[in-house]
TORKOL-486885 format. One record per residue (C-alpha): y, x, z. Coordinates in nm, 4 decimals. Example, Ala and Ser with C-alpha at 12.3 -4.5 7.8 and 13.67 -1.06 7.14 Angstrom:
REM TORKOL-486885
-0.4500/1.2300/0.7800
-0.1060/1.3670/0.7140
//
This chain:
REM TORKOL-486885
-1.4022/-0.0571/2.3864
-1.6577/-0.3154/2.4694
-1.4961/-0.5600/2.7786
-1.7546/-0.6751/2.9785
-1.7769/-0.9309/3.2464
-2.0341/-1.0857/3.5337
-2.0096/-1.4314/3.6381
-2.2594/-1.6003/3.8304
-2.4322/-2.0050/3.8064
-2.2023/-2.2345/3.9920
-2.4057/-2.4298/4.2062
-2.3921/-2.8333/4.1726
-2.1177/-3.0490/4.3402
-1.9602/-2.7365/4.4751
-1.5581/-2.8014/4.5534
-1.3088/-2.6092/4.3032
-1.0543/-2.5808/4.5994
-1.3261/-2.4344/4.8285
-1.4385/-2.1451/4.5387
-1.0845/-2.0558/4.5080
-1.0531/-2.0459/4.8556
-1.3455/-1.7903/4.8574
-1.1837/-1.5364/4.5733
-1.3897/-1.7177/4.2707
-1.2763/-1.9878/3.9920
-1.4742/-2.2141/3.8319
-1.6013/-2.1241/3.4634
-1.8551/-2.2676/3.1893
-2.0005/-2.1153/2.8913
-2.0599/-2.3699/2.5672
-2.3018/-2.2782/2.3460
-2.5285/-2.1604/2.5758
-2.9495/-2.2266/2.4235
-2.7528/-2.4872/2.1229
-2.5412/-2.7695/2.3034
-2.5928/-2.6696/2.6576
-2.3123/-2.5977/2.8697
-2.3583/-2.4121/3.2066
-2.1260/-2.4001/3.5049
-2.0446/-2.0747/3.6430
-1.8029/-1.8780/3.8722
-1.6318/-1.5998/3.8176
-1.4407/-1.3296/4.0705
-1.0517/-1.3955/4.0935
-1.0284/-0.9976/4.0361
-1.2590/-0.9724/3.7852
-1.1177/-1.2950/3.5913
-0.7643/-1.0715/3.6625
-0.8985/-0.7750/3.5116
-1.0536/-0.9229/3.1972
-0.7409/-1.0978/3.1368
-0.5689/-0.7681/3.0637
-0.8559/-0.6299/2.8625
-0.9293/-0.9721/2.6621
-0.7309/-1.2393/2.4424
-0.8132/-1.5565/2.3807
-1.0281/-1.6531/2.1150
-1.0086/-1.2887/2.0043
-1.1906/-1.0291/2.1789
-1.6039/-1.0873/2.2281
-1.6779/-1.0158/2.5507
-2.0344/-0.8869/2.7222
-2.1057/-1.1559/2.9697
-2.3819/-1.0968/3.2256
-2.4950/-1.3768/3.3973
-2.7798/-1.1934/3.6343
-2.8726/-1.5569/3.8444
-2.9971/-1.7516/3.5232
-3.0999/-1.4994/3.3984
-2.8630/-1.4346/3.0837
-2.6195/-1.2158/2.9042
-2.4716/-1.1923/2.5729
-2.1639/-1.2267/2.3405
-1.9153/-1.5043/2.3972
-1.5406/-1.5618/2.2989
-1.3103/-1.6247/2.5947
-1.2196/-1.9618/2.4344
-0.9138/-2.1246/2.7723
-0.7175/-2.0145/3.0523
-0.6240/-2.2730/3.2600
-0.3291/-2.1707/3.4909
-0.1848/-2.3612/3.7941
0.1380/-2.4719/3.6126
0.4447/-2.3279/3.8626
0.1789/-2.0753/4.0719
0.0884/-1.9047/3.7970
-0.2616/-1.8781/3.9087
-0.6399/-1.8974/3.7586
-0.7797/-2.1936/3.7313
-1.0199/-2.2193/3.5085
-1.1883/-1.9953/3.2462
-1.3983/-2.1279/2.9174
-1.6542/-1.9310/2.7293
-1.8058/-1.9851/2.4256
-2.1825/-1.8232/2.3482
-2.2078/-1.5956/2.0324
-2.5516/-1.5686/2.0517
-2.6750/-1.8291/1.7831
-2.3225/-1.7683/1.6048
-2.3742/-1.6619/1.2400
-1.9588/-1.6847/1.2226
-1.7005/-1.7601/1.4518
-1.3186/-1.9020/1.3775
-1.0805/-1.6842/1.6140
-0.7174/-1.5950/1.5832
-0.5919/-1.2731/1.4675
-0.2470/-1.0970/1.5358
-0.1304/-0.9919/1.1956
0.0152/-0.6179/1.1883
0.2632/-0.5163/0.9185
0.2124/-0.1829/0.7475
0.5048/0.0505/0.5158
0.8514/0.0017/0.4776
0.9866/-0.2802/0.2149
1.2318/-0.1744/-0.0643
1.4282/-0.5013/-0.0148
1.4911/-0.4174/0.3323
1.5788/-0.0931/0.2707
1.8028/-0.2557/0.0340
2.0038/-0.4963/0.2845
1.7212/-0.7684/0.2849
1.6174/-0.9557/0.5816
1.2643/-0.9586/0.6687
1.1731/-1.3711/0.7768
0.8149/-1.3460/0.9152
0.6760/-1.6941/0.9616
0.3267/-1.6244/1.0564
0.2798/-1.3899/1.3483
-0.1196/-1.4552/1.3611
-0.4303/-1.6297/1.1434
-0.7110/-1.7843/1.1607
-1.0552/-1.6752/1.0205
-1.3592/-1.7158/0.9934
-1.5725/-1.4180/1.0348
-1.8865/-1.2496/1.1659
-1.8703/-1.2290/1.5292
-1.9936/-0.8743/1.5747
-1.7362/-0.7537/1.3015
-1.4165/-0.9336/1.4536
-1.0621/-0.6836/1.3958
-0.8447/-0.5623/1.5948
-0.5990/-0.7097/1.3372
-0.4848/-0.8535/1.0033
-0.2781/-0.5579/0.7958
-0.0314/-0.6544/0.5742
0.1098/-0.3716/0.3344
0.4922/-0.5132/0.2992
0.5941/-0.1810/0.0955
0.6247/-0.3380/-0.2232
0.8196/-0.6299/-0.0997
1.1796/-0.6643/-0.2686
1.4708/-0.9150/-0.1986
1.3593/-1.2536/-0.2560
0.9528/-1.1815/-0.2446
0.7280/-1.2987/-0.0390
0.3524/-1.2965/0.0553
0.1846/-1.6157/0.1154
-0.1812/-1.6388/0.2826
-0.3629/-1.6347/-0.0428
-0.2555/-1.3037/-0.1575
-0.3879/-1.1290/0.2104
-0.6127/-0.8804/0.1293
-0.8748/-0.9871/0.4367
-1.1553/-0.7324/0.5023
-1.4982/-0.7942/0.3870
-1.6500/-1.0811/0.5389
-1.3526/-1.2895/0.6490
-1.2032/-1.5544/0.5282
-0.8316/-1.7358/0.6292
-0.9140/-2.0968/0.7585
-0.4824/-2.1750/0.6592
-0.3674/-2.3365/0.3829
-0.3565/-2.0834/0.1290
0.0093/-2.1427/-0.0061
0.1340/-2.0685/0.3330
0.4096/-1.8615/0.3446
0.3141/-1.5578/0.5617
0.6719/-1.3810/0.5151
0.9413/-1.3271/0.3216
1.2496/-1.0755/0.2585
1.5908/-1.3277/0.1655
1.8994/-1.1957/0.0865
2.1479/-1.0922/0.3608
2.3674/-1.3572/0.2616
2.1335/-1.6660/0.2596
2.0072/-1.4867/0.6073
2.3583/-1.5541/0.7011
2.3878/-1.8610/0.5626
2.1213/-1.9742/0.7211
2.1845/-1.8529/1.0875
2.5287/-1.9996/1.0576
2.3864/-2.3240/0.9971
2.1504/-2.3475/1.2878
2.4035/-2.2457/1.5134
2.6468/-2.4968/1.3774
2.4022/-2.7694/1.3967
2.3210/-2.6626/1.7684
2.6886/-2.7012/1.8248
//
């Protein structure tokens, strides 16, 4: 599903406090025409509503920008939240349109069941996301990793991902992604931590 947004140009010297006042928070798009940033606001409901649809630096969004005029692809790059009122304070986007590739983060998914945990094995996943580098109109949904051949004491470390065509991991590649230890160094381990948080 294709999110799509409308913003409109903030005019110059206008007060933050006053657009939020008025239902609106400031935004700006980078990489608008090369370097060129442009200020723009953006409806408290709408901003609500693509929050729920969009992550950050994940989903390309449609943004229409009727008062320039302007619309194209851009990554929803910050949320800036009021830090006890939880509420919108500022939204960045980044322009696509020049883009040949984009770096965004990517929620990895694990697929099958390992042997080793099957086994008694505990399954220690380090990496819960990635970064790549890919081509902005072919951005996943997420990263698969196929853990069903994963026995006590392997583990799968960034360069052995099998990425889809056209990405590439922007981590070091001897990363360790995840790993299945042995119930007893599991144990060991948690006993530790909780002795040294004693």
């Amino acid at each position: 599903m294709e999110v799509t947004v409308e913003c409109q140009k903030r005019p110059e010297g206008v007060n933050p406090r006053a657009l939020r006042r008025s239902g609106k928070i400031p935004a700006v798009l980078y990489g608008h025409e090369g370097t060129e940033s442009v200020p723009l606001t953006i409806n408290v409901k709408t901003a609500e509503t693509l929050l729920k649809q969009a992550d950050v630096n994940h989903t390309l969004i449609q943004v229409n920008i009727p008062d320039l005029p302007w619309k194209g692809k851009a990554l929803l790059r910050e949320v800036q939240t009021h830090p006890w009122k939880s509420q919108l304070y500022h939204l960045s986007f980044f322009s696509m349109a020049s883009q040949d590739s984009v770096n965004v983060t990517l929620p990895l998914a694990l697929q099958g069941e390992a042997p080793g945990i099957k086994a008694g094995g505990i399954l220690e996943q380090l990496m819960i996301e990635i970064n790549v580098e890919c081509d902005p109109n072919k951005i996943p949904e997420t990263i698969e990793i196929d853990i069903s051949n994963l026995g006590i004491g392997d583990s799968i470390h960034v360069h052995e991902l099998v990425l889809p065509e056209g990405l590439s991991a922007k981590e070091d590649a001897e990363r360790i992604v995840l790993s299945v230890a042995a119930p007893a160094v599991a144990a060991q381990e948690t006993s530790e931590e909780s002795a040294a948080e004693g």
